[in-house]
C-alpha positions as CSV (number, residue, x, y, z in Angstrom):
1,X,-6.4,35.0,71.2
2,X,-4.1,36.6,73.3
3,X,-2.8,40.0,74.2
4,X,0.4,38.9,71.9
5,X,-1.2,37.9,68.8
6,X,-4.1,40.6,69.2
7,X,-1.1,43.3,69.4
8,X,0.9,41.5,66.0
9,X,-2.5,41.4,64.3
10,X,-3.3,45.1,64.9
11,X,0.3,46.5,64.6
12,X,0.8,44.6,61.2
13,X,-2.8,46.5,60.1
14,X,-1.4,49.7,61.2
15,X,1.9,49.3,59.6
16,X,0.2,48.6,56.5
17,X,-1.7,51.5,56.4
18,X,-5.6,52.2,57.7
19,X,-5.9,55.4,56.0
20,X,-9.8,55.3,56.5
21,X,-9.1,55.4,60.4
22,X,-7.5,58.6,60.1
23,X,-10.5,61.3,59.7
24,X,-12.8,61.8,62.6
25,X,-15.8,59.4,62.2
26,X,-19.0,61.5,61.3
27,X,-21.2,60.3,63.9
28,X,-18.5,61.7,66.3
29,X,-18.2,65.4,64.3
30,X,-22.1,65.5,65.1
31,X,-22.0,64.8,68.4
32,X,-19.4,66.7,69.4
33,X,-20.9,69.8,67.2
34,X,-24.7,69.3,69.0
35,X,-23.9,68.0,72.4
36,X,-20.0,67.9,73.7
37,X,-19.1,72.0,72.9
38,X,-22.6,73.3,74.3
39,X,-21.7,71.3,77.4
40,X,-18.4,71.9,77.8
41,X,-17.4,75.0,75.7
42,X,-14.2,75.1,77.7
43,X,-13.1,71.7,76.9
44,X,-12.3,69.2,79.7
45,X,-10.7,65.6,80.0
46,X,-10.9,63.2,77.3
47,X,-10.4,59.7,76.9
48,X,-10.0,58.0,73.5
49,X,-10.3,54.2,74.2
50,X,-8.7,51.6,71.5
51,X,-7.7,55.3,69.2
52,X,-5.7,53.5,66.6
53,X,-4.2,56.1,64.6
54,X,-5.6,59.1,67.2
55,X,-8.5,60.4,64.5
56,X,-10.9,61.8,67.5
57,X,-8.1,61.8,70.3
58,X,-6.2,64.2,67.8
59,X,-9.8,66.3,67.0
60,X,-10.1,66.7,70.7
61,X,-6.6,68.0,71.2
62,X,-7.0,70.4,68.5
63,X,-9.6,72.2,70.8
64,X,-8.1,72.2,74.3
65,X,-9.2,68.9,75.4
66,X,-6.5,67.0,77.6
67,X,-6.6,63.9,75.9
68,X,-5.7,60.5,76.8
69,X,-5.3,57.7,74.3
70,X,-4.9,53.8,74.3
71,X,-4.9,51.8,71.8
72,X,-2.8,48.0,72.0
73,X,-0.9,48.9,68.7
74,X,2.5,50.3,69.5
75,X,2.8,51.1,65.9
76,X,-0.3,52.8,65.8
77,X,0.5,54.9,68.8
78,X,3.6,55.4,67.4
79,X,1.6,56.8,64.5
80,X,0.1,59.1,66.7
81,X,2.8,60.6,68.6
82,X,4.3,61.6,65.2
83,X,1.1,62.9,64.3
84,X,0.8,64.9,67.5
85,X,4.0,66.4,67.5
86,X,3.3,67.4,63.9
87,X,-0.1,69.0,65.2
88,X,1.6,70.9,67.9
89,X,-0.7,69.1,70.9
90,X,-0.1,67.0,73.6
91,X,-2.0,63.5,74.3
92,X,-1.0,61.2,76.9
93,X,-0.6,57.6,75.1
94,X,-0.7,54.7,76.1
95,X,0.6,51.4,74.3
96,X,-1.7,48.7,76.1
97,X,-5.2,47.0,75.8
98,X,-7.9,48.9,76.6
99,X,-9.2,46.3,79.5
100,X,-5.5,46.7,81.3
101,X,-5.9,50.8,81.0
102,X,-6.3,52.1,85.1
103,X,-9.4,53.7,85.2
104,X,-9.5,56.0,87.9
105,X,-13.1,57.2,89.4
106,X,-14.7,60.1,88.3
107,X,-12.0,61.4,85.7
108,X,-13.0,62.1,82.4
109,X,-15.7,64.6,80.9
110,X,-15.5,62.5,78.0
111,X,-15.2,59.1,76.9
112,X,-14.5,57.7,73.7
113,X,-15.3,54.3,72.2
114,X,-15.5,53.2,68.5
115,X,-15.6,49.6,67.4
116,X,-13.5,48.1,70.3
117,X,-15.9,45.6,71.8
118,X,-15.0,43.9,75.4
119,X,-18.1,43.9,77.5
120,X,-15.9,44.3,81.0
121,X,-15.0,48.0,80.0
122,X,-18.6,49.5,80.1
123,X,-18.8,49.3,83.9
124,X,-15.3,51.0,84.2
125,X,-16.1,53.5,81.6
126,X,-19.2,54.5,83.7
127,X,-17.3,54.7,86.9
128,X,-14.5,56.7,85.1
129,X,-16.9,59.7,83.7
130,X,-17.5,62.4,85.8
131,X,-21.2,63.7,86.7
132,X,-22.2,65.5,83.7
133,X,-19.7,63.6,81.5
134,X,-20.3,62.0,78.2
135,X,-20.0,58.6,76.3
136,X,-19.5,58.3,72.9
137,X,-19.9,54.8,71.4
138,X,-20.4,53.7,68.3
139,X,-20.0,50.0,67.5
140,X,-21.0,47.1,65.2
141,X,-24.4,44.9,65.9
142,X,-25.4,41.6,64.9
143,X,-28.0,42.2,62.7
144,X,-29.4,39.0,60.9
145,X,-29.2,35.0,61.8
146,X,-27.1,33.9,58.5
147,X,-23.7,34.3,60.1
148,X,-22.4,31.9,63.0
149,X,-21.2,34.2,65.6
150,X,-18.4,33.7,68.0
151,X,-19.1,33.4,72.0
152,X,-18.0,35.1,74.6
153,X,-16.9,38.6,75.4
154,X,-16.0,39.5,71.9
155,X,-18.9,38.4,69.6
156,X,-21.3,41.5,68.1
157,X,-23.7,42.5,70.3
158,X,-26.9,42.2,69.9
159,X,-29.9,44.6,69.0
160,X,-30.8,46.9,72.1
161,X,-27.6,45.2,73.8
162,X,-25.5,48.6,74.3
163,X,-28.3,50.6,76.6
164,X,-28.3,47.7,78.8
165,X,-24.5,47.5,79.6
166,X,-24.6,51.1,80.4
167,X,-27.9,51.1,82.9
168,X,-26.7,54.1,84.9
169,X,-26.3,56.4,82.3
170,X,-29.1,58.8,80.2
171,X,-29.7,58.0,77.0
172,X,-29.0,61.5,75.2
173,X,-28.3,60.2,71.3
174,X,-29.4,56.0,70.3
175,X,-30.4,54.4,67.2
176,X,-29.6,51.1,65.2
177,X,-29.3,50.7,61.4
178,X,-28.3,48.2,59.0
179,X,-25.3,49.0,57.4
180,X,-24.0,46.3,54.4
181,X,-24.0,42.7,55.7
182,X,-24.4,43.9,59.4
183,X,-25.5,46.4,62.0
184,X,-24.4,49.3,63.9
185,X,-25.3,51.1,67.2
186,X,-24.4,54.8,67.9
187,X,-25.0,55.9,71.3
188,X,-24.1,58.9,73.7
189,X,-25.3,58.8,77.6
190,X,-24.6,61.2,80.3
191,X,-23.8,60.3,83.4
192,X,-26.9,61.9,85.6
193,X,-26.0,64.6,88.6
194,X,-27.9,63.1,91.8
195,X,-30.9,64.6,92.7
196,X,-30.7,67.2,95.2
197,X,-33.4,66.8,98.0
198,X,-34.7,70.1,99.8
């Protein structure tokens, strides 16, 4: 599928309404609560990969974070902008798919992910955290061997997949469940300060 037909598909879901997309996910309210504001309790730089409707990118703003969100839906961006100015916070948005997003090195105290899966971002994500920074994923897992599953960069991944795409990183927060006819993986990891030799 291509960026054209992946942008009509999500823009029509959008325009149709996603109202479950719209409140922060609670895996991401615990995280932030227990790890993001004891590390940074003076907020940072955020980034809100594939945001849709803005639900965390818009939590983050709320508190001080400067927040930078991408999502391949111009309607859903759209969406968000409105929401934003509503809110009374800025976000930087941007309108493209998350693989064509310029990360920069060393950028971000935080990095958001949530059900966007395309395997060529995780070594971009890692590059783009700063030391100390934090990655929030949470995303679906194959779980059983009824279903065909596609091939590629796109299809589920696979039990224990996620650490292992992130091999630089400290695990902080990781665990697998079965949830209805499939899995799902939540994971934070902190990218490490060197170690200082005396």
């Amino acid at each position: 599928m291509d960026d054209t037909d992946n942008r009509a598909i999500w823009d029509r879901k959008y325009q149709e309404g996603l109202p479950s997309l719209a409140r922060p996910d609670p895996f991401f309210i615990s995280v932030y609560e227990r790890l993001v504001d004891q590390a940074f309790p003076n907020a940072g730089t955020a980034l809100d990969l594939a945001a849709g409707l803005g639900r965390h990118a818009l939590w983050l703003a709320e508190r001080a974070w400067q927040v930078s969100a991408v999502d391949v839906s111009e309607v859903a961006i759209g969406k968000l902008s409105q929401t934003a100015a509503q809110l009374n916070v800025k976000i930087k948005l941007f309108a493209i798919d998350a693989a064509e997003y310029d990360f920069d090195t060393a950028r971000f105290d935080l990095i958001v992910l949530f059900y966007h899966l395309n395997r060529t971002l995780f070594p971009k994500v890692v590059s783009a955290l700063n030391l100390g920074g934090l990655f929030i994923c949470k995303m679906a897992v194959h779980w059983g061997s009824e279903t065909a599953l596609p091939s590629g960069d796109f299809k589920p991944l696979e039990k224990n997949e996620l650490v292992s795409l992130v091999p630089s990183l400290q695990t902080v927060d990781y665990h697998e469940r079965p949830v209805r006819d499939r899995g799902v993986v939540e994971f934070v990891g902190r990218k490490p300060f060197p170690l200082s030799i005396d």
